[in-house]
mmCIF file of the N, C-alpha and C atoms, coordinates in Angstrom:
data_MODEL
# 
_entry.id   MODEL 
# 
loop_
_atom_site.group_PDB 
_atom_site.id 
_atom_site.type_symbol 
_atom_site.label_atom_id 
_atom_site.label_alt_id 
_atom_site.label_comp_id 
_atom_site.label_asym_id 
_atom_site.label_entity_id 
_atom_site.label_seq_id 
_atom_site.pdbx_PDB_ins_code 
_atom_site.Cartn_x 
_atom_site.Cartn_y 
_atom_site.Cartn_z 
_atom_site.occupancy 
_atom_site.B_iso_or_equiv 
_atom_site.pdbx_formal_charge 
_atom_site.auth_seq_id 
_atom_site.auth_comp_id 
_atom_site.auth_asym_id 
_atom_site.auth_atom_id 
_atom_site.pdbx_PDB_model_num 
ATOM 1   N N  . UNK A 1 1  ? 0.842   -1.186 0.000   1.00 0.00 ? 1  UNK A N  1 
ATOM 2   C CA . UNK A 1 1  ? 0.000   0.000  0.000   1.00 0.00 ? 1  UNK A CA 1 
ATOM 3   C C  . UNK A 1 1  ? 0.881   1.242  0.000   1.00 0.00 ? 1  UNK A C  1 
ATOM 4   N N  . UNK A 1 2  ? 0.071   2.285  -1.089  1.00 0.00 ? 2  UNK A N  1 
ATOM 5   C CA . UNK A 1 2  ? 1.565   3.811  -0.839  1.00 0.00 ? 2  UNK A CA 1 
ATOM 6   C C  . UNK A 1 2  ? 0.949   4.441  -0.385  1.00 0.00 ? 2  UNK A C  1 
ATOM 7   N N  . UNK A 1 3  ? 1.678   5.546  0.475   1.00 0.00 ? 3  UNK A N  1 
ATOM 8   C CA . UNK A 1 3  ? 1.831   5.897  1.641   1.00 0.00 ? 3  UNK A CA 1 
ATOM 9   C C  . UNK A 1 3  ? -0.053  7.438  0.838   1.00 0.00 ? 3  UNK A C  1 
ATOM 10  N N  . UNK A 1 4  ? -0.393  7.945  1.816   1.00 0.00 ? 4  UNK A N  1 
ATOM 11  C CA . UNK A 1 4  ? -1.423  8.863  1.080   1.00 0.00 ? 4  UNK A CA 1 
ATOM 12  C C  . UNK A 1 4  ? -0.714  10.465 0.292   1.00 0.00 ? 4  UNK A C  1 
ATOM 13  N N  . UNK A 1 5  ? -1.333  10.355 -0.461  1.00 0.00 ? 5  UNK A N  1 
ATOM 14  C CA . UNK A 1 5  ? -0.934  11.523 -1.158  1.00 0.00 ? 5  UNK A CA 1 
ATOM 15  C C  . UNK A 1 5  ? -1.246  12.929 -0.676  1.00 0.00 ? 5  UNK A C  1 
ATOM 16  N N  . UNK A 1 6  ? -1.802  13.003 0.531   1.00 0.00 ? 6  UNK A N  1 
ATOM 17  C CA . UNK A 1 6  ? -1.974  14.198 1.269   1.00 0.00 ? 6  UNK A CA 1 
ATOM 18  C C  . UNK A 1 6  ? -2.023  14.282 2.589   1.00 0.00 ? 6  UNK A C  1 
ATOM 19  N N  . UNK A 1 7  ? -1.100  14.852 2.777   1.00 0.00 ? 7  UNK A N  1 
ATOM 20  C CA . UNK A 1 7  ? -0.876  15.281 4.390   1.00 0.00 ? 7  UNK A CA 1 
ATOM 21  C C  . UNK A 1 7  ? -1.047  16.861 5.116   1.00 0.00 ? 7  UNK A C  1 
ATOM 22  N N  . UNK A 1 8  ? -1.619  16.678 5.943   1.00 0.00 ? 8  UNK A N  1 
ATOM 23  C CA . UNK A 1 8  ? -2.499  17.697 6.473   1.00 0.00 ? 8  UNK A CA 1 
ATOM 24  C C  . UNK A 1 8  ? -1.436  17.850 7.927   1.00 0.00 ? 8  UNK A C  1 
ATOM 25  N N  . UNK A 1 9  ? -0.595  19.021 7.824   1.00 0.00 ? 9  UNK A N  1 
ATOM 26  C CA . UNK A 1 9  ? 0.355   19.328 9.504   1.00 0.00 ? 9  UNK A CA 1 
ATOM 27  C C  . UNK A 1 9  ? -0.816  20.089 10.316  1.00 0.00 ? 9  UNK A C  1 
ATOM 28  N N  . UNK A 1 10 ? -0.623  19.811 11.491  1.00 0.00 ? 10 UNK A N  1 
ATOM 29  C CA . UNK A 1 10 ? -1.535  21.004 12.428  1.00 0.00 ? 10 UNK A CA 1 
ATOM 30  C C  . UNK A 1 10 ? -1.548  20.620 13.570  1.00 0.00 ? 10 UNK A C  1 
ATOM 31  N N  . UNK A 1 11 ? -2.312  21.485 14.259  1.00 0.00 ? 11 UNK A N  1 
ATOM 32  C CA . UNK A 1 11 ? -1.654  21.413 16.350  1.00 0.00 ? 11 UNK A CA 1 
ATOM 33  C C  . UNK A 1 11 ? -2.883  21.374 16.902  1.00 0.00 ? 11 UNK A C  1 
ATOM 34  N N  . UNK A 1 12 ? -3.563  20.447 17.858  1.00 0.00 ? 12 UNK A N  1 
ATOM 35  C CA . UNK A 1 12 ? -4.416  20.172 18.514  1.00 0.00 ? 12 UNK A CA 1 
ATOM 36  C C  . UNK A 1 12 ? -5.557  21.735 19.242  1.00 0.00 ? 12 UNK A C  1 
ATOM 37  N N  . UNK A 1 13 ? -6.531  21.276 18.987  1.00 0.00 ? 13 UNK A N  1 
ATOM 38  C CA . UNK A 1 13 ? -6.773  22.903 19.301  1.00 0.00 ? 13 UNK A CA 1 
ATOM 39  C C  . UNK A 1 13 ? -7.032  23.874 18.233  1.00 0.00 ? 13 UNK A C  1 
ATOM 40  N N  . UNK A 1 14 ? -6.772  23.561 17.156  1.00 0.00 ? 14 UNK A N  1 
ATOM 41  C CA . UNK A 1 14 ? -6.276  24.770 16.374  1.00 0.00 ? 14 UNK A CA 1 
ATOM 42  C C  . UNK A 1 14 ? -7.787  24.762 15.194  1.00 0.00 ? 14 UNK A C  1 
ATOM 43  N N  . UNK A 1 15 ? -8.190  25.803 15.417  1.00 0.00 ? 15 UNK A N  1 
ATOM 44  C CA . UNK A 1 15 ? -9.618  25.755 14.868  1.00 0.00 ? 15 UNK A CA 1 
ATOM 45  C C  . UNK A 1 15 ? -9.599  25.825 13.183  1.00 0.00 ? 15 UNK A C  1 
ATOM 46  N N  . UNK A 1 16 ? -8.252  26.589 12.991  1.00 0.00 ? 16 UNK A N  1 
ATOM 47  C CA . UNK A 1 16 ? -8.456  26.151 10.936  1.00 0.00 ? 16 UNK A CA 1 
ATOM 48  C C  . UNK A 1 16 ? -7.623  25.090 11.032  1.00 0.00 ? 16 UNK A C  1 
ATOM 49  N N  . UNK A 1 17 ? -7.055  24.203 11.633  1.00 0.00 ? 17 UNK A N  1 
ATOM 50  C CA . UNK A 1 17 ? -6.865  22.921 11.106  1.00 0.00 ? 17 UNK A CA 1 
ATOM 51  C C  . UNK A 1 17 ? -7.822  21.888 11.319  1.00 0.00 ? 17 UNK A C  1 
ATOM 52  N N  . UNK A 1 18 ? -8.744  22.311 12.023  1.00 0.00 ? 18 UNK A N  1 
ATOM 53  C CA . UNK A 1 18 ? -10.162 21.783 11.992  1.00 0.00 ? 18 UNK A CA 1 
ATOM 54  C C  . UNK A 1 18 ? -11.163 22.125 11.184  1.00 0.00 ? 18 UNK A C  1 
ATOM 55  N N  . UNK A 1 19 ? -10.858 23.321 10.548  1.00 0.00 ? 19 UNK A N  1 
ATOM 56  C CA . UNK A 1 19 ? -11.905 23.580 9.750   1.00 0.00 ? 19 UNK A CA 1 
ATOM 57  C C  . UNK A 1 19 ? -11.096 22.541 7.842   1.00 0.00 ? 19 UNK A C  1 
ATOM 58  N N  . UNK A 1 20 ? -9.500  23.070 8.114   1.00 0.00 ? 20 UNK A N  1 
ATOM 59  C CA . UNK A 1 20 ? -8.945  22.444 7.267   1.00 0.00 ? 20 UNK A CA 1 
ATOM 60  C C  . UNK A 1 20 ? -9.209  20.350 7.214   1.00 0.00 ? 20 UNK A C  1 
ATOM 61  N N  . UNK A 1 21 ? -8.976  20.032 8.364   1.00 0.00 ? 21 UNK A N  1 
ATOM 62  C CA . UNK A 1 21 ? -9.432  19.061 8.277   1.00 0.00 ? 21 UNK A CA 1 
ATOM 63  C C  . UNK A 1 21 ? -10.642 18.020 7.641   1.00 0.00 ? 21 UNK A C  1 
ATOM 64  N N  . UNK A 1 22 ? -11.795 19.046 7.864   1.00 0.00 ? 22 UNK A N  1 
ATOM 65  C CA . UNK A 1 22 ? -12.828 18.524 7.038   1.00 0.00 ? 22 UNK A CA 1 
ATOM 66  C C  . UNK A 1 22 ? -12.926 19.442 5.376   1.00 0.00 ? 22 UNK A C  1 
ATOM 67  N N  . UNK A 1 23 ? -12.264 19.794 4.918   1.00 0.00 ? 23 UNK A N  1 
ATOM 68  C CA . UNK A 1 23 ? -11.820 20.011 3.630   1.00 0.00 ? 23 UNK A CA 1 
ATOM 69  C C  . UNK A 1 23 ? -11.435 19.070 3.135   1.00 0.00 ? 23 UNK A C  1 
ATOM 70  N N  . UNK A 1 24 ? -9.966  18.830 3.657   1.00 0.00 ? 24 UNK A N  1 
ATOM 71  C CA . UNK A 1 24 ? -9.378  17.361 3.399   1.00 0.00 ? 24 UNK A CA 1 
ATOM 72  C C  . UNK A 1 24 ? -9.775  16.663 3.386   1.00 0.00 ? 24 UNK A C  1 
ATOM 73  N N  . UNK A 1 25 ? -10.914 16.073 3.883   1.00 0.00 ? 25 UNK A N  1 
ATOM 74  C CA . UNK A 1 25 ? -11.301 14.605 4.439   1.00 0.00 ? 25 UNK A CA 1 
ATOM 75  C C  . UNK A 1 25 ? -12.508 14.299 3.323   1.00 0.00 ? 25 UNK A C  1 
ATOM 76  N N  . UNK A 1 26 ? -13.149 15.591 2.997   1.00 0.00 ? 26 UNK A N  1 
ATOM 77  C CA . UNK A 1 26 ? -14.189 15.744 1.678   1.00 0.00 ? 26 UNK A CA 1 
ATOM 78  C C  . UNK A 1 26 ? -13.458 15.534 0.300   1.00 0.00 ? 26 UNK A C  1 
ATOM 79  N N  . UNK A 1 27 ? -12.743 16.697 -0.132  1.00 0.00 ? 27 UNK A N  1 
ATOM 80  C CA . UNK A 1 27 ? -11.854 16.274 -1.314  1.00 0.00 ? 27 UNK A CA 1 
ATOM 81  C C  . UNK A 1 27 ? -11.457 15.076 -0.999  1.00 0.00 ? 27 UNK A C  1 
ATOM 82  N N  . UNK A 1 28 ? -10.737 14.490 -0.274  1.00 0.00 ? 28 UNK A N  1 
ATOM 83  C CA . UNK A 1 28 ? -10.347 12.588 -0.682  1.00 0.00 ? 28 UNK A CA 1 
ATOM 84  C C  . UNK A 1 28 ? -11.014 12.014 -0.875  1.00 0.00 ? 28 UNK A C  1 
ATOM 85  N N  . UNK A 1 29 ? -12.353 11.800 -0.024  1.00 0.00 ? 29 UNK A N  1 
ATOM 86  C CA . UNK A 1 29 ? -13.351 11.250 -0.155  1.00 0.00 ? 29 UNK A CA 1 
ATOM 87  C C  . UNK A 1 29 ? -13.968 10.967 -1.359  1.00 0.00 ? 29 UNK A C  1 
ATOM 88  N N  . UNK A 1 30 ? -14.347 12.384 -1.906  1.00 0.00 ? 30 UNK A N  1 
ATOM 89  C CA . UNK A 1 30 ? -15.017 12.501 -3.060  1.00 0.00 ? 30 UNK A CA 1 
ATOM 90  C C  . UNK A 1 30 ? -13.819 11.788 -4.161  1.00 0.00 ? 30 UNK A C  1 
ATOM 91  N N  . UNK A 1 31 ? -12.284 12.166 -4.236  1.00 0.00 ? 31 UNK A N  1 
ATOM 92  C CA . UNK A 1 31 ? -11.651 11.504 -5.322  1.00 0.00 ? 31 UNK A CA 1 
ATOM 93  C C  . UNK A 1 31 ? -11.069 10.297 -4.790  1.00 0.00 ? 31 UNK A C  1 
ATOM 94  N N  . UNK A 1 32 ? -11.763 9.580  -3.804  1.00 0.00 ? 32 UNK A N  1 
ATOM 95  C CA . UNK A 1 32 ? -11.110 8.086  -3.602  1.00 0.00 ? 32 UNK A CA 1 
ATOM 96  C C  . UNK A 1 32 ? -9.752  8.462  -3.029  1.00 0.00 ? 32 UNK A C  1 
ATOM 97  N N  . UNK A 1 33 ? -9.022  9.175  -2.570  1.00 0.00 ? 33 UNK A N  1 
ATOM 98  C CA . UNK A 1 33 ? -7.641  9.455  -2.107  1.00 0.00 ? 33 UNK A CA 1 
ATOM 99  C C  . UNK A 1 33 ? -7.542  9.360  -0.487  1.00 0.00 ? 33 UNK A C  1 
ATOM 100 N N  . UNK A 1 34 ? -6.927  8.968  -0.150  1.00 0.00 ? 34 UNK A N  1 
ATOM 101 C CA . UNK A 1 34 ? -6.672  9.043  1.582   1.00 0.00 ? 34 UNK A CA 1 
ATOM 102 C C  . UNK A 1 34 ? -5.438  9.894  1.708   1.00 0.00 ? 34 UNK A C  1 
ATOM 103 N N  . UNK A 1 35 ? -5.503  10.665 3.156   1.00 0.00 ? 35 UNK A N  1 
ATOM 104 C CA . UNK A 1 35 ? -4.922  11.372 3.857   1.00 0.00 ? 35 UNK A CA 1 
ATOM 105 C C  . UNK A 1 35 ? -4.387  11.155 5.037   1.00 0.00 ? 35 UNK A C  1 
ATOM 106 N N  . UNK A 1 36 ? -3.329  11.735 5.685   1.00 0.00 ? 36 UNK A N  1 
ATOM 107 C CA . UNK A 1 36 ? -2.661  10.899 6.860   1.00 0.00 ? 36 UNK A CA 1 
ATOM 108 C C  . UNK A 1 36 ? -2.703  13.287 7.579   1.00 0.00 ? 36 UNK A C  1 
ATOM 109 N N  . UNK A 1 37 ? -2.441  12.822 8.741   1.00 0.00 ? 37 UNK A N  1 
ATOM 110 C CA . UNK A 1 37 ? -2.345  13.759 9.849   1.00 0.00 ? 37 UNK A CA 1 
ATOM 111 C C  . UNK A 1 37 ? -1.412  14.218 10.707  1.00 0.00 ? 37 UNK A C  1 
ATOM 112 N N  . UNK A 1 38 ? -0.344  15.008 10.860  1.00 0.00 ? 38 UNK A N  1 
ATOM 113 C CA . UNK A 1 38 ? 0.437   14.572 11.816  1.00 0.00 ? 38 UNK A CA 1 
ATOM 114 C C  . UNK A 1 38 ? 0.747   16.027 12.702  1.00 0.00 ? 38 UNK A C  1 
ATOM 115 N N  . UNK A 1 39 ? 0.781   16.047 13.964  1.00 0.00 ? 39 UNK A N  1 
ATOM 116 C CA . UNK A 1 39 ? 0.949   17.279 14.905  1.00 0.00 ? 39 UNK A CA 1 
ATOM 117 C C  . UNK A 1 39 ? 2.665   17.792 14.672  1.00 0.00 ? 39 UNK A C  1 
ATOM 118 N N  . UNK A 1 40 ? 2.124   19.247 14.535  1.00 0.00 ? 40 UNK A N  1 
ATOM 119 C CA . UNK A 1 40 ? 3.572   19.495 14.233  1.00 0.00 ? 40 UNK A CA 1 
ATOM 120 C C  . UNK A 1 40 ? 4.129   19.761 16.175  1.00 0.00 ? 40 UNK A C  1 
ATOM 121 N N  . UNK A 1 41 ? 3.352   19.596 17.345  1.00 0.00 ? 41 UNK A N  1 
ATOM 122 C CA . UNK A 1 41 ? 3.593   19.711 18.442  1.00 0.00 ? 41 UNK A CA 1 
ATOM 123 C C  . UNK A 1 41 ? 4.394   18.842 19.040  1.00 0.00 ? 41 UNK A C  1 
ATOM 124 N N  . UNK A 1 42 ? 4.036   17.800 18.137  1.00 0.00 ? 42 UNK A N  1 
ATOM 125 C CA . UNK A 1 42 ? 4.855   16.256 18.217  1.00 0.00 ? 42 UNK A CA 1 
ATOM 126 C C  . UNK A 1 42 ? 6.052   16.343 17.972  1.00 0.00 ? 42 UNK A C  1 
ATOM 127 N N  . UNK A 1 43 ? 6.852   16.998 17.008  1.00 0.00 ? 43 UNK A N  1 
ATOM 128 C CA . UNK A 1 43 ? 8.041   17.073 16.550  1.00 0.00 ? 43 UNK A CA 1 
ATOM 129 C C  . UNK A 1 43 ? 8.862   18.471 16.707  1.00 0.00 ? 43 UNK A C  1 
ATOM 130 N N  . UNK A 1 44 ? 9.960   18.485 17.515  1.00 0.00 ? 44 UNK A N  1 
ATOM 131 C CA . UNK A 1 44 ? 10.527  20.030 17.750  1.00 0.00 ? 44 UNK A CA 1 
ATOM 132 C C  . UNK A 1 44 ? 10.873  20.398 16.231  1.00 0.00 ? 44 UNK A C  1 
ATOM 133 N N  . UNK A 1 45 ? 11.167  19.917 15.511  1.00 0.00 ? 45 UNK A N  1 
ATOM 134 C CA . UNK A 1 45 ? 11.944  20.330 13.604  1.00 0.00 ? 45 UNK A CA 1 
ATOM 135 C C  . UNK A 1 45 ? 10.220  20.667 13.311  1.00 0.00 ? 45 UNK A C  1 
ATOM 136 N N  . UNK A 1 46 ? 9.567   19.978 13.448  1.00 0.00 ? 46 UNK A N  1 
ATOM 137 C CA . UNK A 1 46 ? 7.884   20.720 12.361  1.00 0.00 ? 46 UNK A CA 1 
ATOM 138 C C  . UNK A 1 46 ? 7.574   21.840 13.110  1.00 0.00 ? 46 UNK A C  1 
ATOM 139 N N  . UNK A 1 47 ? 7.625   21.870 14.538  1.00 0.00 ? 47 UNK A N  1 
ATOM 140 C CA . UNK A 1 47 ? 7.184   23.035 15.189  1.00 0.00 ? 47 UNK A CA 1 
ATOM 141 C C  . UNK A 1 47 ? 7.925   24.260 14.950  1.00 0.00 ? 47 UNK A C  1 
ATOM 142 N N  . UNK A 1 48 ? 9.196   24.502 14.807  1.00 0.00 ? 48 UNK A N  1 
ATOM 143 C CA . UNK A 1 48 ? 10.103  25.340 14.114  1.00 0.00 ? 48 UNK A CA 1 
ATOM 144 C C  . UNK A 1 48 ? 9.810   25.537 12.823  1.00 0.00 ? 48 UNK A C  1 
ATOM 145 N N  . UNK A 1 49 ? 9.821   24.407 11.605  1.00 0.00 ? 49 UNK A N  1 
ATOM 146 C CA . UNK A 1 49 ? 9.703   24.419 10.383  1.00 0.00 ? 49 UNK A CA 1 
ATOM 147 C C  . UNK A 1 49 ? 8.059   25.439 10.413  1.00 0.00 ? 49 UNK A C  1 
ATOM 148 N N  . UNK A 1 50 ? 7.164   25.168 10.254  1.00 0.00 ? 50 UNK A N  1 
ATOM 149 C CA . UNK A 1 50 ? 5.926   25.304 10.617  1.00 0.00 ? 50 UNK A CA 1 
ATOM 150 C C  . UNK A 1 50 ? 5.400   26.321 11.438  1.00 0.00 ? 50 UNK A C  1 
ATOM 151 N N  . UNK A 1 51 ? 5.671   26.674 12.676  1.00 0.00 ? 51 UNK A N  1 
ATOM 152 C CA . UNK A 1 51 ? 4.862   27.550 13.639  1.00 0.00 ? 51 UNK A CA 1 
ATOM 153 C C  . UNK A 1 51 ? 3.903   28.445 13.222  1.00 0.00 ? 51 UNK A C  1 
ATOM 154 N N  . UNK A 1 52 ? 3.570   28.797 13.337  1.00 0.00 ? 52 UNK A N  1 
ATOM 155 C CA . UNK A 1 52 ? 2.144   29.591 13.376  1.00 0.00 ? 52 UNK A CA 1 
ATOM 156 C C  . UNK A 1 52 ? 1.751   29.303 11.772  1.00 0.00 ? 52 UNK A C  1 
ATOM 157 N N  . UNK A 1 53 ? 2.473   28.661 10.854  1.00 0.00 ? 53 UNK A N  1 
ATOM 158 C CA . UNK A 1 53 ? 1.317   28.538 9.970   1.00 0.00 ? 53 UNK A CA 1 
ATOM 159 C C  . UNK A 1 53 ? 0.824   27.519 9.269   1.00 0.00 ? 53 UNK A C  1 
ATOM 160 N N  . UNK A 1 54 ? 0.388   26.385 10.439  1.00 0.00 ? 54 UNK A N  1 
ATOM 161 C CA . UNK A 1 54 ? -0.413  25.618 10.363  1.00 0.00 ? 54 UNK A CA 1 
ATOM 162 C C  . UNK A 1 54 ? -2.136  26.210 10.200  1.00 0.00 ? 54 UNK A C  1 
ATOM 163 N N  . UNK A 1 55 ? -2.622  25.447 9.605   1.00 0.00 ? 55 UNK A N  1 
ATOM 164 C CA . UNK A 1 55 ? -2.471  23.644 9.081   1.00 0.00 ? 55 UNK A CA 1 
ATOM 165 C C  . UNK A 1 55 ? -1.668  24.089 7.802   1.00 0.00 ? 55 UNK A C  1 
ATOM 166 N N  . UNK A 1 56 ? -1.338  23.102 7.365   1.00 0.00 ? 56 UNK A N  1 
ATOM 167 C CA . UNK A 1 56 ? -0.115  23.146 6.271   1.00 0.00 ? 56 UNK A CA 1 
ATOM 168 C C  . UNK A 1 56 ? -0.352  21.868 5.509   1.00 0.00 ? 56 UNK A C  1 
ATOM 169 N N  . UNK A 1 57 ? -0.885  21.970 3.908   1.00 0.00 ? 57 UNK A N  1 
ATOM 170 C CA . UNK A 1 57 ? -0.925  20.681 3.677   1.00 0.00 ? 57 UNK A CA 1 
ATOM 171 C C  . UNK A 1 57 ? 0.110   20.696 2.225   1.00 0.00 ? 57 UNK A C  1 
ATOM 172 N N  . UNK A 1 58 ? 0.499   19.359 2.220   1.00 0.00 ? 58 UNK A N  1 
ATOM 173 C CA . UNK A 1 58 ? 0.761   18.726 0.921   1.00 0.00 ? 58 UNK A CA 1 
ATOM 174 C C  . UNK A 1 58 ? 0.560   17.706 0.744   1.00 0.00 ? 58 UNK A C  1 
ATOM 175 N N  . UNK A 1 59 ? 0.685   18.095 -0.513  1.00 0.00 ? 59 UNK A N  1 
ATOM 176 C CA . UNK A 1 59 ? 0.243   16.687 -2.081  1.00 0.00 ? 59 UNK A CA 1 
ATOM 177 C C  . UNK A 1 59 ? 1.756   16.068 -2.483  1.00 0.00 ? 59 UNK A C  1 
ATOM 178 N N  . UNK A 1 60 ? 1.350   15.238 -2.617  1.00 0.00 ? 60 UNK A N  1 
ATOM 179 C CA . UNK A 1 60 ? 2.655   14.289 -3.009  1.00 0.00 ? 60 UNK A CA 1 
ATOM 180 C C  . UNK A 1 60 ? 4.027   14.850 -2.681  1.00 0.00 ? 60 UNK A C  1 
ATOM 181 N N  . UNK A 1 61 ? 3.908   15.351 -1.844  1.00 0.00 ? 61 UNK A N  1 
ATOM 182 C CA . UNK A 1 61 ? 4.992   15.583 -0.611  1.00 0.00 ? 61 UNK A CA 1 
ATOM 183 C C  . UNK A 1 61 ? 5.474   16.849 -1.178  1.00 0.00 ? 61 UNK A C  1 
ATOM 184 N N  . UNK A 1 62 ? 4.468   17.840 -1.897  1.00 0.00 ? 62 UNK A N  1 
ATOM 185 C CA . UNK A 1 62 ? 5.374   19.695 -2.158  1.00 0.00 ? 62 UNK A CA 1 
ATOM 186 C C  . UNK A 1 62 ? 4.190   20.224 -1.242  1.00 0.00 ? 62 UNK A C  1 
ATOM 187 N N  . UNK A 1 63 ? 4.876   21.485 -0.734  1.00 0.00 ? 63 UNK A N  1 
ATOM 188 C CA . UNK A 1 63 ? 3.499   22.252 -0.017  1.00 0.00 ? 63 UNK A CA 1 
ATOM 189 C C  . UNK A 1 63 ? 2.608   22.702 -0.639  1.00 0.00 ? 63 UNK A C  1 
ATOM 190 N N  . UNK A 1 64 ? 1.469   22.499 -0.469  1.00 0.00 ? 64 UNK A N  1 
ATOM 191 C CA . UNK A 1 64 ? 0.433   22.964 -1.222  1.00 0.00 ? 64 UNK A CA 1 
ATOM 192 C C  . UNK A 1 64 ? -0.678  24.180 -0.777  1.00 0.00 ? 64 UNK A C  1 
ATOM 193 N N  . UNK A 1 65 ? -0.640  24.028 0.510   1.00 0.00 ? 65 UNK A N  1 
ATOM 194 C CA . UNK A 1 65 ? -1.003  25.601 1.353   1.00 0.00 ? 65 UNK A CA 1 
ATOM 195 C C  . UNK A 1 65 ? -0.946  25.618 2.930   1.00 0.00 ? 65 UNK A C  1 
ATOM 196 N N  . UNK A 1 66 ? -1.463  27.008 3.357   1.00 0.00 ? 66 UNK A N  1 
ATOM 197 C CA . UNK A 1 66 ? -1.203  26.869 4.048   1.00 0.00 ? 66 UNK A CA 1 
ATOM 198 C C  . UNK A 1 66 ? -2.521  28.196 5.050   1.00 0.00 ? 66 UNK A C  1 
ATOM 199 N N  . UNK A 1 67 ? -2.691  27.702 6.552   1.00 0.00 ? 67 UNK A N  1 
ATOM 200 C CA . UNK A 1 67 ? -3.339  28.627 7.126   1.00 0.00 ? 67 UNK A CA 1 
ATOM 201 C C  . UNK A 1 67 ? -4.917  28.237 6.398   1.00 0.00 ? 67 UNK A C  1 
ATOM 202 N N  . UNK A 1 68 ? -5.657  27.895 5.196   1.00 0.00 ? 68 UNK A N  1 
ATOM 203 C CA . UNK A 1 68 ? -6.627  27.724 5.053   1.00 0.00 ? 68 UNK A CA 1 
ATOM 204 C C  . UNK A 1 68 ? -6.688  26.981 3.559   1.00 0.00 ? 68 UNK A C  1 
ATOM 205 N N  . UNK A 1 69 ? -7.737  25.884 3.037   1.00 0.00 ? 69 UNK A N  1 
ATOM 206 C CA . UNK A 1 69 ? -8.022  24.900 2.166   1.00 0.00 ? 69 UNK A CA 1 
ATOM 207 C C  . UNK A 1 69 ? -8.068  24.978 1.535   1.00 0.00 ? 69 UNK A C  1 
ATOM 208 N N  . UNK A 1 70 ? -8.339  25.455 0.175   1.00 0.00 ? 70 UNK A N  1 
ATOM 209 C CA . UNK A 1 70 ? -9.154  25.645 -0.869  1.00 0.00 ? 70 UNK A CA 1 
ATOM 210 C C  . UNK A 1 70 ? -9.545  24.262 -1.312  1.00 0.00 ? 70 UNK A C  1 
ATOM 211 N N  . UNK A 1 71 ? -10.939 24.028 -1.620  1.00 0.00 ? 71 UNK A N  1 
ATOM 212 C CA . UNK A 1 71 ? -11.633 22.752 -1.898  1.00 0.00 ? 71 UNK A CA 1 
ATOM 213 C C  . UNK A 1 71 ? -11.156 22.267 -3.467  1.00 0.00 ? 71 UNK A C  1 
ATOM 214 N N  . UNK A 1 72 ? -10.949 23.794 -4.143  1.00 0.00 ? 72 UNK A N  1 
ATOM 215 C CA . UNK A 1 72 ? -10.933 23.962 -5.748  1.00 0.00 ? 72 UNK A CA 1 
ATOM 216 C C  . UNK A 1 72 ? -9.690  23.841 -6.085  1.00 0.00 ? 72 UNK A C  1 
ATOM 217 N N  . UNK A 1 73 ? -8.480  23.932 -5.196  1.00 0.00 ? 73 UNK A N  1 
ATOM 218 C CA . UNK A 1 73 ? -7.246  23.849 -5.412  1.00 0.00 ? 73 UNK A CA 1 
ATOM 219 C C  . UNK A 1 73 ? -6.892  22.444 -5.159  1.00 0.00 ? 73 UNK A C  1 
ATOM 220 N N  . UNK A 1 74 ? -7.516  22.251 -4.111  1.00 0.00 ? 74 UNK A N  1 
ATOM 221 C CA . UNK A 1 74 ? -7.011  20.787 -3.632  1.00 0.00 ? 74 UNK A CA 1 
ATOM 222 C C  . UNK A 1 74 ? -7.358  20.061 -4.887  1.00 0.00 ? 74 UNK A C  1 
ATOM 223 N N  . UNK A 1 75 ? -8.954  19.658 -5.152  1.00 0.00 ? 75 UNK A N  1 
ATOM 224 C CA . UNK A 1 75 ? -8.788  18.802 -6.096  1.00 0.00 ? 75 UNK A CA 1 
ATOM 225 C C  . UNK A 1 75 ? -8.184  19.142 -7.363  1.00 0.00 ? 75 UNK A C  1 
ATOM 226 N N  . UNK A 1 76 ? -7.972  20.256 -7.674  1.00 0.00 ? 76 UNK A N  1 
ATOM 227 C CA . UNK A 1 76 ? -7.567  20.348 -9.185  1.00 0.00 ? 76 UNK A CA 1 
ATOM 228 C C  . UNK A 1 76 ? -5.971  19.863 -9.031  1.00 0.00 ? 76 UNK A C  1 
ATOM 229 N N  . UNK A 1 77 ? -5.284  19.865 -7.678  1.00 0.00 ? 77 UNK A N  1 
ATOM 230 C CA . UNK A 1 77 ? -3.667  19.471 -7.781  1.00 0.00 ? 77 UNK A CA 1 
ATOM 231 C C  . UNK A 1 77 ? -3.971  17.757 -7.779  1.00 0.00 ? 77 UNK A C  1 
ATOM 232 N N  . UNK A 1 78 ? -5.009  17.005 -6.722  1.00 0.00 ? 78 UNK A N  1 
ATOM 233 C CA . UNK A 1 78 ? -5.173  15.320 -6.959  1.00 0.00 ? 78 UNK A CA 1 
ATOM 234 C C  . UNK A 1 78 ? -5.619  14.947 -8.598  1.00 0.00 ? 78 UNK A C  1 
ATOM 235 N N  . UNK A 1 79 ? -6.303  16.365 -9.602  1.00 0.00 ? 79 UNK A N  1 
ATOM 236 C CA . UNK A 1 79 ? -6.771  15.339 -10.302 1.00 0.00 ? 79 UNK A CA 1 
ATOM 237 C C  . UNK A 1 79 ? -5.814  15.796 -11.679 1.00 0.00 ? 79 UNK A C  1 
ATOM 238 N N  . UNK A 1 80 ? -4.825  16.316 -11.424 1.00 0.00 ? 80 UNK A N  1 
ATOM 239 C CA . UNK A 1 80 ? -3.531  16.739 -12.732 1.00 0.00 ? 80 UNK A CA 1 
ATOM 240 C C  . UNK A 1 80 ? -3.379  15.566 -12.820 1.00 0.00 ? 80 UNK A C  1 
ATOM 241 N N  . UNK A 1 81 ? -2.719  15.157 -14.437 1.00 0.00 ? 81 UNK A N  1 
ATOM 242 C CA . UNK A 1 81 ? -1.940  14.106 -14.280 1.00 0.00 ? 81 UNK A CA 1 
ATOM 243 C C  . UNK A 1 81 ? -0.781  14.405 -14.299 1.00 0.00 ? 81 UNK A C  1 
# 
């Protein structure tokens, strides 16, 4: 199985990575894609890399945004070939 093509950084608490969260979780959904999660609180290098501008996501491992979702961006980067 390969690993998901979108990863969503963000810090417990944090109300646009919750709002980002269910962005994410819709776009995959809808294109069959899974997503993985990971606290950048967890790691001193993401919390540095990262700080304040979580949620932070990428697609096939380049950054793709950051601080808030776009539904229209997301899928148009899963459905390029």
């Amino acid at each position: 199985m390969s690993a998901p093509r979108v990863r969503l950084y963000g810090r417990p608490g944090c109300h646009l990575c919750d709002v980002a969260r269910e962005v994410v979780a819709s776009v995959c959904a809808e294109l069959g894609e899974e997503f993985d999660e990971v606290s950048v609180d967890d790691d001193p290098a993401l919390r540095e890399r990262f700080g304040e501008e979580v949620p932070v996501t990428f697609v096939d491992g380049r950054q793709h945004d950051f601080w808030r979702v776009d539904a229209h961006r997301l899928r148009a980067a899963l459905t390029r070939a």
